[in-house]
N, C-alpha and C positions, 0 to 999 in steps of 0.2 A: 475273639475270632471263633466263630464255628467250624469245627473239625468234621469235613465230609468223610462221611462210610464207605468203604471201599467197595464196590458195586460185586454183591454176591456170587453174581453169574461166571465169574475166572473164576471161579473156587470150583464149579462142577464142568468134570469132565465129559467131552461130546457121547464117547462110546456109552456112559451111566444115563445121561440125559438119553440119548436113541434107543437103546436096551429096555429100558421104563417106558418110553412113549411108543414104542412097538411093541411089547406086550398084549396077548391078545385079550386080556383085563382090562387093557386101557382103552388101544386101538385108535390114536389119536395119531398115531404119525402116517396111516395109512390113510387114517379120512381128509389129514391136512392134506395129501399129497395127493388124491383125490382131486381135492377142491380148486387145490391150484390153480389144475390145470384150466379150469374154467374160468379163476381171478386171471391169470395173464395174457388171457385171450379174449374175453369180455368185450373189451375196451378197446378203441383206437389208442395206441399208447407207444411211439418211438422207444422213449424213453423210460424205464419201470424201475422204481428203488422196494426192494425187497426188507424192511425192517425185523431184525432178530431173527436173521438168516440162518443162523445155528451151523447145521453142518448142507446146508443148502438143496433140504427135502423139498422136490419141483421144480429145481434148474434144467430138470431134465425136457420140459415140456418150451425152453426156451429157443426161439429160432433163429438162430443168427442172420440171417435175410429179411426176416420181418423187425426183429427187438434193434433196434442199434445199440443202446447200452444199455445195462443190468447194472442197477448197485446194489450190494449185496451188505447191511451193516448192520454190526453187532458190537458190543462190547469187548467179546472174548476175541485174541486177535489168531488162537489155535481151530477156533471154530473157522475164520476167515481162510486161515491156511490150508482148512480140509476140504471149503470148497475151490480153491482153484487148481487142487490136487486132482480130486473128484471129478472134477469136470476138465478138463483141458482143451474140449473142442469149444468152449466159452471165450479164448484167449481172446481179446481185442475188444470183447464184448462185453465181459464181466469184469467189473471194477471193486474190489473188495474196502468197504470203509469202517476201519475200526473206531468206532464213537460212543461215548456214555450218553444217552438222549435223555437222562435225565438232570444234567447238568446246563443250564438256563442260556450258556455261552456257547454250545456245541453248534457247529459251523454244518451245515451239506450243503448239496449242487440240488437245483431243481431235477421234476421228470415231471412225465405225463402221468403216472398210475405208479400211488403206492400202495403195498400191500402188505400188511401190517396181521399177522394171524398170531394169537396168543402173547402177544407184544405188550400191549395198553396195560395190562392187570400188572405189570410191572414198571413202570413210568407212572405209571397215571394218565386221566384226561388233558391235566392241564400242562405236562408235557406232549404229550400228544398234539397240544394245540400249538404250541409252540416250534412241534415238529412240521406241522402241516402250513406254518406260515414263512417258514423258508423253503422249503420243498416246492410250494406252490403247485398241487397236482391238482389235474381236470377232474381226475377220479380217484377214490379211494375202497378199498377194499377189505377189510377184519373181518377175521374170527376171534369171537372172546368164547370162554369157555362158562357154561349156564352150571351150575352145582345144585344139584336137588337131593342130595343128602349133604352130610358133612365134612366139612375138609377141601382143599384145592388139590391139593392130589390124591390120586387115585389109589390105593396100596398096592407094596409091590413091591418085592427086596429091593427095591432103591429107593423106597421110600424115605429114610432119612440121609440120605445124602441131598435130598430138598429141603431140609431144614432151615439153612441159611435163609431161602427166601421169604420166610414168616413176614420178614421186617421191612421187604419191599411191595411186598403183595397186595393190590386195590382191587376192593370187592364190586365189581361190574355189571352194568344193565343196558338193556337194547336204550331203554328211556332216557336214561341218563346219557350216554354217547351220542345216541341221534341233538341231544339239546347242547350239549360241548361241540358238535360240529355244524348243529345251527348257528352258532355263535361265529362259528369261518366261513357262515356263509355254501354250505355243503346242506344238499335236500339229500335221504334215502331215499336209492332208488328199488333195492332189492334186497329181502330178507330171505334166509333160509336157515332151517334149523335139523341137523345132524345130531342124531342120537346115539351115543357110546353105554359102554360098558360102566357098572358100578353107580347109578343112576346120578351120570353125567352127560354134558350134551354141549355140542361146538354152531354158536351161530353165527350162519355169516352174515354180515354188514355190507352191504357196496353204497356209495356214498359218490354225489356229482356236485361241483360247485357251480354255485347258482349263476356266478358273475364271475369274469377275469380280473385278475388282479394289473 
């Protein structure tokens, strides 16, 4: 029997994860939150499952008259607990689901519009695909993070408290993604690319399926 790894991401805590990704060295947690807002408006979308919601950067841009429900899931279940903290005018509408999506059996609920930003590099495609064939969403939206120098993260006195994820981390391409979601059936419709600090850069993905399932 194979002895599965215990998924690194409960090992880092949210305040060390937002402290590093807010950094103005980095500047990724502002350009994600940026971008959001334009991921979950996009789109005709009831229904929006947020993947690797973290501490839930861009729930703020959520409408409770237009969204009817929000799923919010990550592996960490203290990340989940800070966003229903964080937000509480969410209540009825944000649904927190704590899941591994790297594990082949992991169960969710459909939506209209997933939105999956810095997610993939840690799963992989071929979870990814496997997330996208329960989920069944009209539309899809990522940010993978482009590296043009060395390394996946950025430095930063919290640089090795990322260590752990050495051993989870998939090295990612527009090429490669667009042809793992040709395979579900998913055309790109929209590319954009954001430039950071440290010569790094967040592109986004949005992604429609071609046919209904």
């Amino acid at each position: 029997m194979v002895r599965r790894m215990k998924n690194p991401w409960n090992k880092i805590a949210l305040s060390d994860y937002e402290s590093h990704m807010g950094l103005s060295s980095v500047l990724q947690l502002q350009t994600m939150n940026s971008e959001m807002q334009a991921q979950i408006n996009c789109y005709p979308a009831d229904t929006i499952m947020v993947l690797g919601i973290a501490g839930g950067n861009g729930l703020e841009y959520i409408e409770a008259g237009k969204h009817a429900t929000v799923f919010g899931v990550d592996v960490n279940r203290s990340y989940l607990d800070s966003c229903v903290k964080r937000y509480p005018e969410l209540e009825g509408v944000f649904i927190p689901i704590q899941a591994d999506l790297t594990k082949p059996d992991v169960q969710l609920p459909q939506a209209d519009l997933v939105v999956a930003n810095l997610l993939i590099e840690y799963i992989g495609y071929g979870a990814f695909q496997n997330v996208l064939g329960m989920v069944k969403p009209q539309y899809v939206s990522c940010m993978i993070q482009i590296n043009k120098d060395d390394g996946f993260v950025s430095d930063s006195p919290y640089l090795h408290v990322f260590d752990c994820l050495n051993a989870v981390h998939h090295q990612l391409s527009e090429k490669d993604l667009t042809n793992a979601l040709h395979h579900r059936d998913y055309i790109q419709l929209y590319c954009v690319e954001r430039s950071l600090p440290n010569g790094k850069a967040l592109l986004r993905l949005d992604y429609k399926k071609t046919s209904l399932l």
